[in-house]
Structures are given as structure tokens and as C-alpha cells.
N, C-alpha and C positions, 0 to 999 in steps of 0.2 A: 895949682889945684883948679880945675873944672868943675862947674855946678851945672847940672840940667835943667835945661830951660824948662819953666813952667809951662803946662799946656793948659791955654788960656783959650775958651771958645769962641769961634769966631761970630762976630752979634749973628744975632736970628740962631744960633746953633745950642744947644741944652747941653749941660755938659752931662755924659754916664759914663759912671767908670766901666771900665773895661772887667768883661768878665767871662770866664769859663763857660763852654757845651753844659758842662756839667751842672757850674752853679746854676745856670739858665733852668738847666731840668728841674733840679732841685726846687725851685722857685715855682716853676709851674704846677710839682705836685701840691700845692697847696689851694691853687684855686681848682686841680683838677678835683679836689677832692670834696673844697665847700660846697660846688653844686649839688652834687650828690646827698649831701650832708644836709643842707636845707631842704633841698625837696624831698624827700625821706622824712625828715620832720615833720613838715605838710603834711604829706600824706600817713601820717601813723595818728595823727587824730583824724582820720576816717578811714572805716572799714571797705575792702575791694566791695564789695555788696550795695556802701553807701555811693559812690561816686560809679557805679558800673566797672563791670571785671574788663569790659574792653579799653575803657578808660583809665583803669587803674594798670591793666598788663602793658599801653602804648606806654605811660610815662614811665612806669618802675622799673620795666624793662627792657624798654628803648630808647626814650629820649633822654632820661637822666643819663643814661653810663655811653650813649654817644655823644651828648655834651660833655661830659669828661674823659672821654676819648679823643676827641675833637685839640682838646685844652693842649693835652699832652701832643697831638699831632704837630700841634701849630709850630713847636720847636723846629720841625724840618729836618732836616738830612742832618743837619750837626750830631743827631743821635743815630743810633744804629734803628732799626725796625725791632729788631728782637727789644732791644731794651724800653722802647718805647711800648709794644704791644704789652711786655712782663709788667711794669709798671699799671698801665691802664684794668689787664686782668687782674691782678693782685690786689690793686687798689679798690677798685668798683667790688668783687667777690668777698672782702673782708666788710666795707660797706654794706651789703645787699644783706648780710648775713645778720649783721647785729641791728638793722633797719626790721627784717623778718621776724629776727624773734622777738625784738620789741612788738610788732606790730601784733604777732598771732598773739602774745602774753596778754597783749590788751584785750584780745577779741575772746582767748580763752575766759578772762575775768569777766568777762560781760557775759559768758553763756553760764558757769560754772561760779562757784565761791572758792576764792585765788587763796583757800586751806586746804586744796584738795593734793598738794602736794606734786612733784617733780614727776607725775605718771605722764605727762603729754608734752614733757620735754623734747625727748629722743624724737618723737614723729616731727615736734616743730622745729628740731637742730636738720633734718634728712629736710623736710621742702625747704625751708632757708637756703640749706647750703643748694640746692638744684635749682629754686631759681634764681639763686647766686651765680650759679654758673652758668645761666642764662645771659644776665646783664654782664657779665666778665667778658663770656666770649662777643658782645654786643662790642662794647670798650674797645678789648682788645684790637677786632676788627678794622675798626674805626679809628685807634690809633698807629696802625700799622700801614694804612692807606700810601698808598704812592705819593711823594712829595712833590708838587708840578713849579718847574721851574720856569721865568716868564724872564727871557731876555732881553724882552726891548723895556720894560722896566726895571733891570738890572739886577733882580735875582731872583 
């Protein structure tokens, strides 16, 4: 009967377990997603008007969903492009959307008294979802980036 040797690290060395392309992805959707998720938050206690529309259009819709674009890139080739880009749009467009209509619900209540009922829904589900797909296709881009490989530092 043969038992397999333990794999014991060699000092100076951490030991991780070994793990899948996939678990790895897996795993990055979660910080790809809390950026987004915090700053969003941030910014939905103040109005694009309060913090400036050019200030408020650079973060919402380029620097948040290309830092999590970015997140998801950094896996590298182990993923395909396509699934990396689908992941980053998917994710940042569902994001953007429930980010939007929070944010206009708040802005409605402040102009309006929030009994006035489901009339200003529909206008604010159509801009959510568009400049959703704003920061999606931002993301996506950005996750799809060409992976650059450096072979004198060995990958």
C-alpha cells in the first residue's frame, strides 16, 4: 500500500491550494463587483448636479466599471475574452441599473412627494438601463483588453 507524499512548502514559500481558471474567475467576480457596489453607494447620497455632471459622468461611467473591468482582466488568458468581456458587461449593467434608479428615486423624492405614485418609473427604468449600457460597454472593453505577456519575468 502507497501513501502520497505530503506537499510540504518549501520555507519562504505559502502554501495555496491549487485551483481552477474557473474557481479563480469565480472568485474575482466578487471584488469585480464590490467596487462598483461602494462607489455607487457613495455617490447615490449626492445628486450628478451636487458633485458636477462631468464629475459625476467620469466616475459612474468610467472609472468605476473600468476598475471592474480591470479586476476581471487581471485573470489573463486562463479565461477566454468573450467570457471575460460577458461577465464584466453583465455585471457593471445590472449594477448601473439598480445604482440609477436608486439614485433618480432619491432625486424624484426631493423634487416631488414620494405618494405621487409609479408615473416616473418607466422614464427612470429607460435612462438607467442606457447609461447602463454605458458603463457595461466601458467594462466590458476594458475587460476584454489584450493580455501582455512578459517573458523575461516568466509570464
Amino acid at each position: 500500500m502507497e501513501f502520497e507524499e505530503a506537499r510540504v512548502p518549501t520555507p519562504g514559500q505559502h502554501y495555496r491550494p491549487e485551483t481552477s481558471a474557473d474557481t479563480q474567475f469565480n472568485q474575482r467576480t466578487v471584488p469585480a463587483a464590490f467596487v462598483p457596489v461602494v462607489g455607487y453607494g457613495v455617490m447615490a447620497s449626492f445628486a450628478p448636479y451636487e458633485i458636477g455632471v462631468n464629475l459625476w459622468s467620469f466616475v459612474a461611467l468610467l472609472a468605476l466599471p473600468a476598475a471592474s473591468g480591470l479586476i476581471l482582466h487581471s485573470i489573463g488568458s486562463a479565461i477566454s475574452v468573450h467570457r471575460r468581456a460577458t461577465r464584466a458587461f453583465i455585471l457593471n449593467f445590472v449594477l448601473f441599473v439598480i445604482y440609477g434608479l436608486v439614485s433618480m428615486s432619491i432625486i424624484h423624492d426631493r423634487i416631488q412627494e414620494s405618494t405621487t405614485g409609479f408615473g416616473a418609473f418607466p422614464a427612470m427604468l429607460l435612462a438607467a438601463a442606457g447609461y447602463g449600457l454605458i458603463a457595461a460597454v466601458v467594462a466590458g472593453f476594458v475587460a476584454s483588453l489584450p493580455v501582455h505577456h512578459h517573458a523575461e519575468q516568466g509570464y
